[in-house]
C-alpha positions in Angstrom: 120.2 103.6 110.1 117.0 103.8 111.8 113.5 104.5 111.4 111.8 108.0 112.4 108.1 108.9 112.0 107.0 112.4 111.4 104.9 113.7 114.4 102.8 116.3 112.0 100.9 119.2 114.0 102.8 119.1 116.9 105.1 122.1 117.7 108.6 122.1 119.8 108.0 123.0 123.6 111.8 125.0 123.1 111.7 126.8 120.1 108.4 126.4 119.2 109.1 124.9 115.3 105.9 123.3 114.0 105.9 119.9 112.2 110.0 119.6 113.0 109.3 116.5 115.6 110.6 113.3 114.5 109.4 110.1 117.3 112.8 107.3 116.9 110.5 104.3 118.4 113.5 101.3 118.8 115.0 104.6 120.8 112.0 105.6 122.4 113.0 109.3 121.9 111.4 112.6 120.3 113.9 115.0 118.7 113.6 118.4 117.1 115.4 118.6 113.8 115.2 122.4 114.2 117.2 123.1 117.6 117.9 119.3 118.6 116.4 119.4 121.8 115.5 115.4 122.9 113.1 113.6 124.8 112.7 110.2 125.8 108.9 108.9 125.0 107.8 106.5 127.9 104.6 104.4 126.7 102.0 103.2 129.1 102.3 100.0 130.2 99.3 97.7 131.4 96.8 100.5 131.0 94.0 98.5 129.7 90.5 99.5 129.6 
């Protein structure tokens, strides 16, 4: 089982679905529950201000 946070107000760069993003952080990926496309989610890394 693992955790997924609703990305609310974004919109699918494929099929263009709004609010169907889910972010799976311990994967580090984005996924569309309405055509399944996937992306991996690369965070910034010693970006400090």
């Amino acid at each position: 089982m693992t955790l997924a946070h609703f990305l609310d107000g974004l919109r699918c760069a494929c099929c263009g679905a709004l609010n169907m993003l889910w972010l799976d952080p311990l994967r580090g990926l984005v996924e569309c529950r309405e055509c399944g496309q996937s992306a991996l989610a690369f965070p910034e890394i010693g970006e400090a201000q």
